[in-house]
Structure formats: structure tokens, C-alpha cells
N, CA, C and O atoms as CSV, one atom per row, in Angstrom:
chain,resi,resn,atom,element,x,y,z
A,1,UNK,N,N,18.161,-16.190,-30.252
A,1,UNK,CA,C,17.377,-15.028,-29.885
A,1,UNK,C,C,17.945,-14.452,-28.583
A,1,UNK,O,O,17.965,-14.937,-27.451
A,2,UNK,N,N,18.417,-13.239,-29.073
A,2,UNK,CA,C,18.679,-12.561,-27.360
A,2,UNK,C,C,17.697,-11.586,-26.670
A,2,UNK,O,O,16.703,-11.218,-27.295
A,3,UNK,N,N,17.911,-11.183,-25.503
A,3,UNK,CA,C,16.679,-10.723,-24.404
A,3,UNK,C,C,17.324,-9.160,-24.558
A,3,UNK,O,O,18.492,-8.771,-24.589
A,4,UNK,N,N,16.116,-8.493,-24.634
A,4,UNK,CA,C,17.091,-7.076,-24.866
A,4,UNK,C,C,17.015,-6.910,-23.729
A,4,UNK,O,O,16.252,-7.475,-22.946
A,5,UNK,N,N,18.276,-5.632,-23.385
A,5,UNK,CA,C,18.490,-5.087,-22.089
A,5,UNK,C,C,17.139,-4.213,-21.223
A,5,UNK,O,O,16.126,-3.548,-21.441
A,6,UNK,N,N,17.879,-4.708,-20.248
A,6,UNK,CA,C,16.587,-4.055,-19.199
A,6,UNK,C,C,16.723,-2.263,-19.008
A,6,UNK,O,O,17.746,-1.880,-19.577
A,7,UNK,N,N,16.187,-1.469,-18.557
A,7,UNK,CA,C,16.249,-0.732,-18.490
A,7,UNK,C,C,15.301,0.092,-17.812
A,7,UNK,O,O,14.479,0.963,-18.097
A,8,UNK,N,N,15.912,-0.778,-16.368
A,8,UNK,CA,C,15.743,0.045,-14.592
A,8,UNK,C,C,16.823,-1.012,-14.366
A,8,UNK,O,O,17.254,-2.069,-14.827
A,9,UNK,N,N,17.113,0.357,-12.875
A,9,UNK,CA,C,17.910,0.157,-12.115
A,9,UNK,C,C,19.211,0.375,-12.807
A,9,UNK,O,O,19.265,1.274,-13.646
A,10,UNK,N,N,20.348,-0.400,-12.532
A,10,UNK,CA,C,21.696,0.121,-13.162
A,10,UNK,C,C,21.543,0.428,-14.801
A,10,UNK,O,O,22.092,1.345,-15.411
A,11,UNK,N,N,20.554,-0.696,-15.401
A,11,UNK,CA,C,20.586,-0.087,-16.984
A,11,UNK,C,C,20.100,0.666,-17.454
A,11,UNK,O,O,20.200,0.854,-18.666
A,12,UNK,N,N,19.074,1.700,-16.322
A,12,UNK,CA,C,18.651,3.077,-16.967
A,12,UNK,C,C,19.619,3.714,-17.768
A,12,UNK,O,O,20.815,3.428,-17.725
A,13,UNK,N,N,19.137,4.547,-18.475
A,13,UNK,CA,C,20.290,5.103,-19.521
A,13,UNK,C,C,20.374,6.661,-19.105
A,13,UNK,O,O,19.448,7.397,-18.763
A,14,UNK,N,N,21.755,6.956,-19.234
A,14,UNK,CA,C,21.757,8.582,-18.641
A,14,UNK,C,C,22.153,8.710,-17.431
A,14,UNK,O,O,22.264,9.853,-16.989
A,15,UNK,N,N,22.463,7.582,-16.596
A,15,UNK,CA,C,22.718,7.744,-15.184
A,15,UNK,C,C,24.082,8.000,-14.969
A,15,UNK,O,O,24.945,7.548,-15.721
A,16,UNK,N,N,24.383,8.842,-13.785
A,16,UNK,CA,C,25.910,8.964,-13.623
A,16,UNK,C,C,26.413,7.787,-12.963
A,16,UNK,O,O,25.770,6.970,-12.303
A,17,UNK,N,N,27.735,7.803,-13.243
A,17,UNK,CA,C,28.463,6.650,-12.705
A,17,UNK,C,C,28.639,6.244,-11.427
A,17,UNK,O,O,29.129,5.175,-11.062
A,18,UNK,N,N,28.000,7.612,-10.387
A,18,UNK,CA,C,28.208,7.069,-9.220
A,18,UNK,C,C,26.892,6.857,-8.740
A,18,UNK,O,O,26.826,6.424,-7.589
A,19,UNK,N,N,25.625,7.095,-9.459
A,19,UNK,CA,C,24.240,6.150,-9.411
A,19,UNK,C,C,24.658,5.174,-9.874
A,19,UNK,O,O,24.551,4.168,-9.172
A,20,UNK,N,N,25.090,5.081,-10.780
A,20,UNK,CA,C,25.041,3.298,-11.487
A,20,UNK,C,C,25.734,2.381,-10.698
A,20,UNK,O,O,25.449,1.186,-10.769
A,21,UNK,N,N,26.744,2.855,-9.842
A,21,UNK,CA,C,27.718,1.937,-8.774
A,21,UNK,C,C,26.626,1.760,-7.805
A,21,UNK,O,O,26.614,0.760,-7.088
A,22,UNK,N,N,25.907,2.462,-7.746
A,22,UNK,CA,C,24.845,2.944,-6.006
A,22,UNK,C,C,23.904,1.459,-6.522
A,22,UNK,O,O,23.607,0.395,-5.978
A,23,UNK,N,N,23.752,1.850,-7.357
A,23,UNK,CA,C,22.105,1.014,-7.928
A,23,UNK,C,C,22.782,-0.424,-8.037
A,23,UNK,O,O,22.258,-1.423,-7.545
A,24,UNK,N,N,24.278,-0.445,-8.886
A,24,UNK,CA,C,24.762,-2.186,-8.908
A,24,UNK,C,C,24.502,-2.405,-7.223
A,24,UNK,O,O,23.543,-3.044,-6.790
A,25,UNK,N,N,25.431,-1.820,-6.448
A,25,UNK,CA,C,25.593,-2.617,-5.121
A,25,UNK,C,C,24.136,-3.061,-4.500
A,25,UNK,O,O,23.760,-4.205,-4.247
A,26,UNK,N,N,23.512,-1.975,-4.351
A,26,UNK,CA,C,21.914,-1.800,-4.310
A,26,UNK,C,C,21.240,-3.511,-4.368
A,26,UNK,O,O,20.921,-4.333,-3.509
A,27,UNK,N,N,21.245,-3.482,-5.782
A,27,UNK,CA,C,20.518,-4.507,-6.213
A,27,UNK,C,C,21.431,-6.238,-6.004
A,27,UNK,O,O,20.957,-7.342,-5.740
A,28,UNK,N,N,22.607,-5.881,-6.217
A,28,UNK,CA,C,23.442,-6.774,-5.797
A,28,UNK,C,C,23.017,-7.541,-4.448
A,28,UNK,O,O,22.509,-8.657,-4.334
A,29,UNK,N,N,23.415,-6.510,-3.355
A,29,UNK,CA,C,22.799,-6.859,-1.770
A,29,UNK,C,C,21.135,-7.100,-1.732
A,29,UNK,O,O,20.890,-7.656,-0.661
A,30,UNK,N,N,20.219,-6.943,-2.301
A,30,UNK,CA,C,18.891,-7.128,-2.196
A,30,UNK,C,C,18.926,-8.882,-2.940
A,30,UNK,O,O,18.402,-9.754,-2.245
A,31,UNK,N,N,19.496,-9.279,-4.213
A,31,UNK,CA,C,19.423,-10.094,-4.884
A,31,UNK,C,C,19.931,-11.131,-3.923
A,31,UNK,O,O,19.300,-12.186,-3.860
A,32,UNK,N,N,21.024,-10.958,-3.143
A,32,UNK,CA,C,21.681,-12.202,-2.671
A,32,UNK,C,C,20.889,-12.541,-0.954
A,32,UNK,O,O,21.038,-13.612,-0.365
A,33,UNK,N,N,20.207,-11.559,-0.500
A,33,UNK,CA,C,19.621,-11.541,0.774
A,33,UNK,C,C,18.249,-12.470,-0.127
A,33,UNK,O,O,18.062,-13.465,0.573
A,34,UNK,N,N,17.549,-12.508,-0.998
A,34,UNK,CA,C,16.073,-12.842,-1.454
A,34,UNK,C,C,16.552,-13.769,-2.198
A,34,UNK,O,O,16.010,-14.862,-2.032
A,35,UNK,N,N,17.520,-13.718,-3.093
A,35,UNK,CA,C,17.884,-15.242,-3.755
A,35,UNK,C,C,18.867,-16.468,-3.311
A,35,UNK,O,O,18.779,-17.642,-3.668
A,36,UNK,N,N,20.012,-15.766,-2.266
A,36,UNK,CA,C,20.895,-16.627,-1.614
A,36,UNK,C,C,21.638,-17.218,-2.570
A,36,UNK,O,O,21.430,-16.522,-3.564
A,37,UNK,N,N,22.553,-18.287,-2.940
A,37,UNK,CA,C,23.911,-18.614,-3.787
A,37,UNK,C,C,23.194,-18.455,-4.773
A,37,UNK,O,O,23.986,-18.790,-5.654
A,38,UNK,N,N,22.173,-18.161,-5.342
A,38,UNK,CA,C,21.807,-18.590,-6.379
A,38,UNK,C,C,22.304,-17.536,-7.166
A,38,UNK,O,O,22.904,-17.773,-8.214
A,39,UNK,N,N,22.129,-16.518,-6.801
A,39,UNK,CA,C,22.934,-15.083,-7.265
A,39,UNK,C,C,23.848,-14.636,-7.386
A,39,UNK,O,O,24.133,-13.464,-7.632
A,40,UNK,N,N,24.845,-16.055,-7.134
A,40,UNK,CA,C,26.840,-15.149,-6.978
A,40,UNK,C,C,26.892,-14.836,-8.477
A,40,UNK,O,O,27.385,-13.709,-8.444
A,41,UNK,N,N,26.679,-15.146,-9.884
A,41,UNK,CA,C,26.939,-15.145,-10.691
A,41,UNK,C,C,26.354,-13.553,-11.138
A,41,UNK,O,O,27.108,-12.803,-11.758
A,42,UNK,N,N,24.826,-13.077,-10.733
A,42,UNK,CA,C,24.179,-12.016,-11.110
A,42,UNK,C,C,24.809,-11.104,-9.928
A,42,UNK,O,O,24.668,-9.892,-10.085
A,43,UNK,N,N,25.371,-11.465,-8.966
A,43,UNK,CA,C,26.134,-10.623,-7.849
A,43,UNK,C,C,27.452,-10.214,-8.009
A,43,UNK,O,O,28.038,-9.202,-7.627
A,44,UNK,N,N,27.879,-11.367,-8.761
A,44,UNK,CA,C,29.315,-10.622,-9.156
A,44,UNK,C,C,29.386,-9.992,-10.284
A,44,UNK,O,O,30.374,-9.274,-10.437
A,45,UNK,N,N,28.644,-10.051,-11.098
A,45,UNK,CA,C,28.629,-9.229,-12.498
A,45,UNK,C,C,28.215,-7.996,-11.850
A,45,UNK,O,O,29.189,-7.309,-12.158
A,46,UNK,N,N,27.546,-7.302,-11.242
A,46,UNK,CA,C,26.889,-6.187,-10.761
A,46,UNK,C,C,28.420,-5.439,-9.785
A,46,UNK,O,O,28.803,-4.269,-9.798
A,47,UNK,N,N,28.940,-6.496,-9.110
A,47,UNK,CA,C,29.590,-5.804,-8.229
A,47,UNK,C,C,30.897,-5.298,-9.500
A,47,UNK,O,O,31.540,-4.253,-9.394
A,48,UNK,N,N,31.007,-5.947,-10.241
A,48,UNK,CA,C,32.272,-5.921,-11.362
A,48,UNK,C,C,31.587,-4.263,-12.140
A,48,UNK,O,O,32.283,-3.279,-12.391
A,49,UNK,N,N,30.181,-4.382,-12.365
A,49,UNK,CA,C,29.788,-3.144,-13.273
A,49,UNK,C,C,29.507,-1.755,-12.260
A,49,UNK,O,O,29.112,-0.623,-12.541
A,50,UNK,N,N,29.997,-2.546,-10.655
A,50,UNK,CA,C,30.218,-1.025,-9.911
A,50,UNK,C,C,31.239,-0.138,-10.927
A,50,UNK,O,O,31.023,0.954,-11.452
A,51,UNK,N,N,32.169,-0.818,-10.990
A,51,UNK,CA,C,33.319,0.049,-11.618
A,51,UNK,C,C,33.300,0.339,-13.209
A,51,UNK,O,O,33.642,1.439,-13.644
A,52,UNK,N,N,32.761,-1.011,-14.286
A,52,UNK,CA,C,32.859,-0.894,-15.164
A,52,UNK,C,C,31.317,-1.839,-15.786
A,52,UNK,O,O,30.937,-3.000,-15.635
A,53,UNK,N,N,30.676,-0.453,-16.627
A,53,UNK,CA,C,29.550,-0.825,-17.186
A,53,UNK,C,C,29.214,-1.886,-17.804
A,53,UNK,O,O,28.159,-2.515,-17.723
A,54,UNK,N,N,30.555,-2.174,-18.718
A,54,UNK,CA,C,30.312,-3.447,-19.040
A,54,UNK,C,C,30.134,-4.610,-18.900
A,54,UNK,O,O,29.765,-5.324,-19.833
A,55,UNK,N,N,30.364,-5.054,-17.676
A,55,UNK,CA,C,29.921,-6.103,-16.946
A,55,UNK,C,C,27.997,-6.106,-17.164
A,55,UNK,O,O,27.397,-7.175,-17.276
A,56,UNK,N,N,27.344,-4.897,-17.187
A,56,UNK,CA,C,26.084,-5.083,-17.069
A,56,UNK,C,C,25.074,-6.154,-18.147
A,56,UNK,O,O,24.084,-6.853,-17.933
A,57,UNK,N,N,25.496,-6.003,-18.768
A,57,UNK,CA,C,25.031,-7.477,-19.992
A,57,UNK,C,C,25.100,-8.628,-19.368
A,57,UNK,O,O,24.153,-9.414,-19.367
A,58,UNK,N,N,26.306,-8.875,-18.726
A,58,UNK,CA,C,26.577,-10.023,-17.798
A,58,UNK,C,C,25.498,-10.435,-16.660
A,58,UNK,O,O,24.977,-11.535,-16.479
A,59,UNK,N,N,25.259,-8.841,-15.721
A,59,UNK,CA,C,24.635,-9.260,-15.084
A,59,UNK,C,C,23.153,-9.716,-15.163
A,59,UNK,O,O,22.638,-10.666,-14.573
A,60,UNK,N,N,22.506,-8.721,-16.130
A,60,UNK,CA,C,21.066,-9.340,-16.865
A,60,UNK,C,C,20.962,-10.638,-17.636
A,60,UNK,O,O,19.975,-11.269,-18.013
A,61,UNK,N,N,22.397,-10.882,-17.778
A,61,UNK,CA,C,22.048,-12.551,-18.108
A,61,UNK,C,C,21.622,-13.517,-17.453
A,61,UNK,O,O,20.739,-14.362,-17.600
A,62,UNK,N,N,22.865,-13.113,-16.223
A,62,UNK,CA,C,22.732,-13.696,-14.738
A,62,UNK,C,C,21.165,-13.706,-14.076
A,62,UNK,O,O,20.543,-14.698,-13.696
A,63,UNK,N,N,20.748,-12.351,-14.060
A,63,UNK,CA,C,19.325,-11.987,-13.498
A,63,UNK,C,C,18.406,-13.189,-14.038
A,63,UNK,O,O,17.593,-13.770,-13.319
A,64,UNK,N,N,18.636,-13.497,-15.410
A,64,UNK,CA,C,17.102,-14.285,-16.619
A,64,UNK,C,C,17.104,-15.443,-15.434
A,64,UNK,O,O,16.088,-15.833,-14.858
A,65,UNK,N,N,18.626,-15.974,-15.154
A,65,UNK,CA,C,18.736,-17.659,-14.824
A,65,UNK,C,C,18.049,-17.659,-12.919
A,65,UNK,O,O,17.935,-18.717,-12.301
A,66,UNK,N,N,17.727,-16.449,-12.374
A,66,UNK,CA,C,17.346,-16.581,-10.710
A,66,UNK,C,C,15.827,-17.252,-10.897
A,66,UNK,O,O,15.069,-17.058,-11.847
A,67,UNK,N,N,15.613,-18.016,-9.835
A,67,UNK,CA,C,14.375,-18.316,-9.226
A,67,UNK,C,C,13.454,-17.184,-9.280
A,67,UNK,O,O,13.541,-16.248,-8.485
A,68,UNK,N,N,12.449,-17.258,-10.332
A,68,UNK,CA,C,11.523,-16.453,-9.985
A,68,UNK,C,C,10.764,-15.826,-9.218
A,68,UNK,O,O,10.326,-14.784,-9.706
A,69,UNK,N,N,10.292,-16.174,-7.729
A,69,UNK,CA,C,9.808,-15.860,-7.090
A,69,UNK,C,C,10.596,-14.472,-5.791
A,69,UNK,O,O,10.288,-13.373,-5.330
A,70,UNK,N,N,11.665,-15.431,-5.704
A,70,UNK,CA,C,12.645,-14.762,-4.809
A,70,UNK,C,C,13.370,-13.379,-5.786
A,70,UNK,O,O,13.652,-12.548,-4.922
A,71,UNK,N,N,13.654,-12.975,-6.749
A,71,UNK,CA,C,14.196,-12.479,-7.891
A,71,UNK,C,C,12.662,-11.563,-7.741
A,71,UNK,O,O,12.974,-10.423,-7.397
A,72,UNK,N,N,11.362,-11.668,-7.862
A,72,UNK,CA,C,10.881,-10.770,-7.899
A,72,UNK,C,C,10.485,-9.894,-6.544
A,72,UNK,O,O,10.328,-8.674,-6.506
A,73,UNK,N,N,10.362,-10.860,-5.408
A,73,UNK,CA,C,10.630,-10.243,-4.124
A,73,UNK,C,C,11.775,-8.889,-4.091
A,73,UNK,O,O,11.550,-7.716,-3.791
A,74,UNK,N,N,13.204,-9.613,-4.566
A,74,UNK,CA,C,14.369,-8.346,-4.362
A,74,UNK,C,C,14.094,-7.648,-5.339
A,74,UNK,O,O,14.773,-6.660,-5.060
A,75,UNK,N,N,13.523,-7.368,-6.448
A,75,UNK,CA,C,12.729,-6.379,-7.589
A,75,UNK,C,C,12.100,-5.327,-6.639
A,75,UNK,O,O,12.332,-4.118,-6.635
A,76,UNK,N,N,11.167,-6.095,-5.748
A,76,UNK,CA,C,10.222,-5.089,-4.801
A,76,UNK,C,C,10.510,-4.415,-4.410
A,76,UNK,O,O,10.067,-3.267,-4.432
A,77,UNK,N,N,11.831,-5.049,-3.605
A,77,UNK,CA,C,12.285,-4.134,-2.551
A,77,UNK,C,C,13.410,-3.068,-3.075
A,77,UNK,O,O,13.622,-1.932,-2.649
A,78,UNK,N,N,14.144,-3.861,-4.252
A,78,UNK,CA,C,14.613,-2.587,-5.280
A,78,UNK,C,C,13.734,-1.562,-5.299
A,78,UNK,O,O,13.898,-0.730,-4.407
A,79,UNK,N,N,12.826,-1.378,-6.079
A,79,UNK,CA,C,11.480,-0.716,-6.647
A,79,UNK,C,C,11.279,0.415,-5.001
A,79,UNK,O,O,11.779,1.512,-4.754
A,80,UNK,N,N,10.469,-0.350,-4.275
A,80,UNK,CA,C,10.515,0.621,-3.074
A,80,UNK,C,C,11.825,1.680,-2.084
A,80,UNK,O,O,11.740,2.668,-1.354
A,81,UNK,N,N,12.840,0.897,-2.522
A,81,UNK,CA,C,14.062,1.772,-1.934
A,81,UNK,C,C,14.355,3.026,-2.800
A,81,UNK,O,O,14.914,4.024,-2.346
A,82,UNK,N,N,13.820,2.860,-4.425
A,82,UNK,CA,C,14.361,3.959,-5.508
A,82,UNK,C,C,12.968,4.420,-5.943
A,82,UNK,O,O,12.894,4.800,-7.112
A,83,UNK,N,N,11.794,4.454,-5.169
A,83,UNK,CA,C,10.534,4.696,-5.734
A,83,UNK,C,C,10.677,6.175,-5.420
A,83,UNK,O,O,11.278,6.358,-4.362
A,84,UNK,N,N,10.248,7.411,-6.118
A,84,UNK,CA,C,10.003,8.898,-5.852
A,84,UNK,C,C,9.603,9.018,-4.464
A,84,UNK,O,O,8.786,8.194,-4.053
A,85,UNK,N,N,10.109,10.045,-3.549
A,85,UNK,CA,C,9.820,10.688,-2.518
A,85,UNK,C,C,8.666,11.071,-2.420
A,85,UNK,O,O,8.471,11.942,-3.268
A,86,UNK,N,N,7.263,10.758,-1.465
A,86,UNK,CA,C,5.882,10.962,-1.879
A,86,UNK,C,C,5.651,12.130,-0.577
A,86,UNK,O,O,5.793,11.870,0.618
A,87,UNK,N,N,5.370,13.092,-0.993
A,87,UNK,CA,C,4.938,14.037,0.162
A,87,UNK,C,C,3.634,14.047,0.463
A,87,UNK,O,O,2.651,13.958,-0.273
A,88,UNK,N,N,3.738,14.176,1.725
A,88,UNK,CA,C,2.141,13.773,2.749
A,88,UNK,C,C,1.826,15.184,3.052
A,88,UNK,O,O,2.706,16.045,3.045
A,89,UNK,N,N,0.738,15.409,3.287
A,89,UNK,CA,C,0.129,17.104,3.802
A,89,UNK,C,C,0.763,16.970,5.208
A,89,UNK,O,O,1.358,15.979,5.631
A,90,UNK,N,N,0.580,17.917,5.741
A,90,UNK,CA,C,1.369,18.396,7.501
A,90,UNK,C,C,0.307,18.844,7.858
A,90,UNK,O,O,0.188,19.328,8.984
């Protein structure tokens, strides 16, 4: 049984290539600051699908095997860095 692909962050569909590099490194650097070694494997697949998409299968494989807790921490802080621009009254 395989896990279908995710779809946020680099595996949104439709994104240009130089979001999808933005969003690998992105999540790359958030994953390894909140998960630490545990992530070279989901860190280097991401940094590999800066350039070439296909690595991204790789890296959501990588993602399943992180420590849960820490893995959803760098989710958060993913989530809040790419959350919509919220305008406040003046």
C-alpha cells in the first residue's frame, strides 16, 4: 500500500518552479532546525527537488519516517511563513 502524495507546500500542483525551489528549501531548513539528523534523508531529497521535481516522492517518503512531534512543529511554522497576508484596519 502506498501513501498518496501530499499536496502543500512543494507538492501543490501548478506551482512555478521557482516557488517550488522556494518552498523545498523553505521546508527543508524548518525540518532540520525542529527535527535535527533525523531529517538528512527528507532534507536532501527536498534540496535535490530544488532543481528537479522528481526527487519530491523521495522526499514525502522521507517526511512519513520523522518523529512526529518535531515534524509537526516545522509543519507550523511552514504553515505560518506561507499562510495568506491578513490585513488589519488602520
Amino acid at each position: 500500500m502506498t501513501t498518496p502524495a501530499p499536496t502543500w507546500g512543494p507538492w501543490c500542483p501548478n506551482l512555478p518552479d521557482a516557488e517550488r525551489a522556494a518552498r523545498c528549501r523553505c521546508l527543508a531548513a524548518l525540518l532540520r532546525v525542529w527535527c535535527g539528523p533525523a531529517a538528512d534523508q527528507a532534507v536532501a531529497a527536498l534540496r535535490a527537488a530544488e532543481t528537479d521535481p522528481a526527487h519530491l516522492p523521495a522526499a514525502a517518503e522521507a517526511i512519513t519516517r520523522l518523529p512526529t512531534r518535531p515534524f509537526r512543529q516545522a509543519l507550523a511554522s511552514f504553515a505560518a511563513l506561507h499562510s495568506p497576508t491578513r490585513r488589519t484596519a488602520a
